[in-house]
N, C-alpha and C positions, 0 to 999 in steps of 0.2 A: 625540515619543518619551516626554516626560513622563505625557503626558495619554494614551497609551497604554498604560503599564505603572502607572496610577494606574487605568485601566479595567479593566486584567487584576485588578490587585486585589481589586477593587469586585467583579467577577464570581465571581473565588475564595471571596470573604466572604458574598455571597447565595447561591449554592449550598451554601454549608458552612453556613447560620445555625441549622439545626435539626440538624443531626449532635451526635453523641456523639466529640470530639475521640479518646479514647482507643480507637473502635471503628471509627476510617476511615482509608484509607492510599491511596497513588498509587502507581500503575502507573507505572515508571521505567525507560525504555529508555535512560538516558542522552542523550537529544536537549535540543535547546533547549525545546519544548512542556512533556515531563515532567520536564525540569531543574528549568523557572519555577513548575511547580504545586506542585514539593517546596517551595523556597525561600522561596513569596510564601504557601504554605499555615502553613510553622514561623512567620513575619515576624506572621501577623497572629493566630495562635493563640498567639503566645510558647511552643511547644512541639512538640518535634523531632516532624517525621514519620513515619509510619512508610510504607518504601516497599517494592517489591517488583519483583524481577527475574529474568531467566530469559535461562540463558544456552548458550553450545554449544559443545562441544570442537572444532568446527571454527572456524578461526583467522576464515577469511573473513568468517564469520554471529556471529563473537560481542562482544561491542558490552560487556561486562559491568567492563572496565577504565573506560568512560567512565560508566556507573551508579555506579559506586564512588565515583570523583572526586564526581559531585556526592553523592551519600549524605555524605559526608566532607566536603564542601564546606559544607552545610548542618547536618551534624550528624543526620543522620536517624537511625532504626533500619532497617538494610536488612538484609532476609532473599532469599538468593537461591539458586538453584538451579539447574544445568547439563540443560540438558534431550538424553536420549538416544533412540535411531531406538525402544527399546523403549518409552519413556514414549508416544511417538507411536503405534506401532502399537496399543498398550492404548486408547488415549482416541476413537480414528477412528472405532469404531462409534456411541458416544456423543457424537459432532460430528454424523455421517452421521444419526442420531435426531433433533437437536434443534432439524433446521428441516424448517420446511414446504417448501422448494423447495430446487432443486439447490444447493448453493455449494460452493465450491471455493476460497476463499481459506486457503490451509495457515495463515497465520499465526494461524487460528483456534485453533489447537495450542497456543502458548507462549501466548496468551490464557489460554484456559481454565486450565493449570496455574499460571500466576502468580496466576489470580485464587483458584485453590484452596490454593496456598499463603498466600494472605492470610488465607481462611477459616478455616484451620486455627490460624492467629494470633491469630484472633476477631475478626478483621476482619468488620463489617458491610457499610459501601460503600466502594467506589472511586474514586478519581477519573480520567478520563482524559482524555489531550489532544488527541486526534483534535478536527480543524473547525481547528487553527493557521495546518498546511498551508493548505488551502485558502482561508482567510480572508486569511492573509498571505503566501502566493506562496514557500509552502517545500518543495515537490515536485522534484527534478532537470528533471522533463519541461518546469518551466515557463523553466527557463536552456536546456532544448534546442530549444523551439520558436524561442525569442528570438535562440539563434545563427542560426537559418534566417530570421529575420525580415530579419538584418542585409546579406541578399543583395539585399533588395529598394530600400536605400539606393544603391547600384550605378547611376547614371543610366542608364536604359532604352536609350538607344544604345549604352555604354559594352555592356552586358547583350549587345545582337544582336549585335554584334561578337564578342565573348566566346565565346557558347555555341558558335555553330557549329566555331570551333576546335577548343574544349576535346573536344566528343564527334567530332570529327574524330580526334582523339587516338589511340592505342592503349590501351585495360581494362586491358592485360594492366603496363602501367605504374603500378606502385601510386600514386603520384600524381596523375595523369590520372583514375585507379577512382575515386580520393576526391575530387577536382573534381566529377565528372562525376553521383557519388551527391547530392553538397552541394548541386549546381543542380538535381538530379531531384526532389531532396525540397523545395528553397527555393520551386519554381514548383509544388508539391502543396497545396490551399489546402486550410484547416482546414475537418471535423476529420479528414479523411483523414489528414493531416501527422501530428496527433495522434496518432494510433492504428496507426501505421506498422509496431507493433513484435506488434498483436494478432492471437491466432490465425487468426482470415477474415482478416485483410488481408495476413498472409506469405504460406496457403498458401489455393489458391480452396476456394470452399463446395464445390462441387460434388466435390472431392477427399477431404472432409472428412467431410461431413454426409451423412446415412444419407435414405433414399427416407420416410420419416415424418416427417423435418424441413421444416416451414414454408418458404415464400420462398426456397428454393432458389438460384433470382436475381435475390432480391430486395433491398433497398437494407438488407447488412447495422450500418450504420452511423446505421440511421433515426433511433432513438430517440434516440441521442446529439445528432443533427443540429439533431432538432427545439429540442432545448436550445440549441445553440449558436447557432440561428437567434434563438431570441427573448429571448436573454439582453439585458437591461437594462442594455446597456453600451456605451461607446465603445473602448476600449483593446482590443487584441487576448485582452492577459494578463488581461484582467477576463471576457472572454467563455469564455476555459478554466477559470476560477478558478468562473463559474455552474455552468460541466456539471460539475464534479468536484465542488462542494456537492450536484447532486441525482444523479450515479449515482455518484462513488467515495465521497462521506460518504455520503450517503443510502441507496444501493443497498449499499454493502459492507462500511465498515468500523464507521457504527453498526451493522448488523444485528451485525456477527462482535462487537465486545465487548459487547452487549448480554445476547444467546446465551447464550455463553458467562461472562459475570457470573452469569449466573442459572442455570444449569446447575452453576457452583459454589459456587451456593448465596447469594451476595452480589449488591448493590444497585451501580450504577455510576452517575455524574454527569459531565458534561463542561460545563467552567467557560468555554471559549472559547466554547461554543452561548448561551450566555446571551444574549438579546434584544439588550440597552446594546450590548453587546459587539460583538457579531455585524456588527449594524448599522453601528455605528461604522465596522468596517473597510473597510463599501461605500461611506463618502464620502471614504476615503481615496486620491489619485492612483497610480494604478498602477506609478507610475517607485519610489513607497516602497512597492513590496513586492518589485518585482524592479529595483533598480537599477545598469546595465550589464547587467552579470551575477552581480552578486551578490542569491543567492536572500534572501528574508526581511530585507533593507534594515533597515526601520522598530523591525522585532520585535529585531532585534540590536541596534540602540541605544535601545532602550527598557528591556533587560535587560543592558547592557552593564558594570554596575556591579551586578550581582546577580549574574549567571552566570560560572565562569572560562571563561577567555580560551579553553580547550582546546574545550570544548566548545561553544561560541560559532563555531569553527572546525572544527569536525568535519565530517564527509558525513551525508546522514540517511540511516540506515539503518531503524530500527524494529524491528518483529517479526515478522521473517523468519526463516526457516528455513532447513536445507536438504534439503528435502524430494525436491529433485529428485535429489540427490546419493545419500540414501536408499536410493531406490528402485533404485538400482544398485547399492550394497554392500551394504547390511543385507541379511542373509538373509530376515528374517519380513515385510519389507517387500516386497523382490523377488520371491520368492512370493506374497504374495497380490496384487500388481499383477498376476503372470503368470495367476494363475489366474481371476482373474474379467474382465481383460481378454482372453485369448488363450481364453473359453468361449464354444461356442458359442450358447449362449443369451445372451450379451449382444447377439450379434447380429438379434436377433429383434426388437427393438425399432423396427431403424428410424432408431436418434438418429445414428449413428456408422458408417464403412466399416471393417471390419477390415482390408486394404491400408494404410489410413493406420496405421490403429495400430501393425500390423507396422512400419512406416517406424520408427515413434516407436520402437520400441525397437530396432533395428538401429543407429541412430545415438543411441542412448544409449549403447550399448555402445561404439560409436568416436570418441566426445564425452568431451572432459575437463571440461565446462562440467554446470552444473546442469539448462539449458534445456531440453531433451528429454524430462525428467525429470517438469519441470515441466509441461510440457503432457499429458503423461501422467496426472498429479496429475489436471487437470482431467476425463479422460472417465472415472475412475476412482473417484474423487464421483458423476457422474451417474449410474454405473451402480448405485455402491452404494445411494445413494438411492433408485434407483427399484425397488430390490429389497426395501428397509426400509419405503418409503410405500406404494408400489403395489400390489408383490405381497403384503409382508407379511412376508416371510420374514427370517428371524432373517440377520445378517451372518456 
């Protein structure tokens, strides 16, 4: 833990070595990642941070009590700001421009105005914490595969006895449901398992994806596979922990605050990517980064006397939105979802079946949850994109 959080240092200090103290500040979601970068950033500059937050009037998505604590914990200068469905709907076109391929990650949103709120501070660069997660096993998914792991301790006879009862059972017994889902998914081997919760894996392609989409039924899970096939690892948690360095770091959340840094005008740096660093964490045993179940083991006692106690024990949340929630109350939102989803020249492309999409919004309407919403989000980027790159035409 020592030589851990003496690495995180060491990384903070070379990234930071040619910056302008007075013209750089961190992105602070109140997690442990951007907690450690405030703290170990004031520790080795002798001089308060300056940080920067974004937050939400809905209770569930706003995270902006635990940014505070550490600002105040640290002593930082924190500027922060509540972000509303109209701040989103203004900047969407200007997300939808500022990449070359489709993306769909909303929290591209509070990105971008956090890092515009620094600018406007004279903030030059950023720092942020993305690569923690995946380096030190602080994702929820990776405590949920690891519940499903724990089925396969179970001695194998003990198992064939088991199952045939348990879906002998009645569904309609909520107990039984939930046995019966836990052994579906525990005997589902990765990364199917992994990705149980992704759009092709709830509902099939062929329901989904429009007569122009590729591979139809083909192995929509290739890409990832291949990664999980040749990751350079023994542990299970180390072979998920590969594929999320090269398609969720890689593939989505460098791209979204990269983007987005530069779009508002400022320079971005992430101190956990740093070579020493990085590296480090791959000779690390996998039991100290997800140990039982508790996510990020090593990283919490390594900052267990830097960071409080509160947020050392928090949930991660990050920056999210609620974008799915959005689209069903905001008015300028739920309009223009309606109108370029529900047009018929979105259907000309070929990417998407309009029947699904209709689905998506009938049960956004009868959904208390964001979820609908959310996936809506996503054909609603693709189309906009391909109206901004392809055709050309203004949003």
């Amino acid at each position: 833990a020592a030589e851990l959080l003496s690495r995180i240092e060491e990384a903070i200090r070379i990234t930071c070595e040619d910056l302008d103290v007075n013209r750089s500040g961190c992105f602070l979601s109140g997690g442990t990642d951007s907690s450690t970068l405030v703290g170990l950033f004031s520790r080795i500059h002798n001089h308060s941070a300056s940080a920067f937050s974004i937050g939400f009037a809905e209770g569930r998505f706003d995270e902006l009590s635990y940014a505070r604590l550490a600002a105040s914990h640290f002593q930082a200068s924190h500027t922060t700001a509540i972000l509303t469905p109209a701040d989103a709907y203004q900047v969407i076109p200007k997300i939808v421009a500022a990449y070359d391929e489709p993306y769909a990650n909303s929290s591209a949103i509070p990105t971008y105005w956090c890092a515009r709120m620094a600018k406007e501070h004279g903030i030059a660069v950023m720092l942020a914490g993305d690569g923690g997660d995946e380096l030190f096993g602080g994702n929820e998914r990776y405590r949920t595969d690891k519940v499903f792991q724990l089925y396969h301790r179970v001695p194998k006879a003990l198992r064939r006895l088991l199952e045939p009862a348990v879906f002998a059972s009645p569904a309609r017994v909520p107990l039984f449901r939930k046995a019966q889902r836990y052994i579906r998914f525990s005997n589902t081997p990765n990364p199917e398992r992994y990705c149980a919760w992704r759009l092709l894996q709830v509902f099939p392609a062929q329901q989904v994806l429009g007569a122009a989409m590729p591979n139809l039924n083909g192995d929509v899970l290739g890409a990832m596979r291949r990664h999980y096939e040749k990751a350079p690892a023994q542990s299970e948690l180390n072979r998920l922990l590969y594929v999320d360095v090269k398609m969720t770091l890689g593939d989505d959340d460098l791209p979204k605050v990269v983007r987005m840094a530069e779009l508002a005008g400022v320079g971005v740096r992430f101190p956990y990517l740093d070579h020493p660093l990085a590296e480090f964490s791959g000779t690390l045993p996998a039991s100290l980064k997800v140990r039982g179940l508790e996510k990020r083991y090593l990283f919490k006692q390594a900052t267990r006397f830097l960071l409080p106690q509160a947020i050392l024990n928090k949930k991660k949340h990050g920056f999210g939105l609620p974008i799915g929630m959005w689209l069903k109350t905001d008015p300028q939102l739920r309009r223009m979802s309606h109108d370029i989803l529900l047009d018929s020249r979105t259907y000309q492309r070929g990417y998407f079946q309009r029947p699904f999409i209709e689905h998506l919004f009938t049960e956004l309407e009868r959904d208390n949850t964001p979820y609908f919403g959310d996936l809506l989000w996503t054909f609603l980027m693709l189309e906009m994109w391909h109206r901004q790159h392809v055709e050309g035409t203004a949003i």
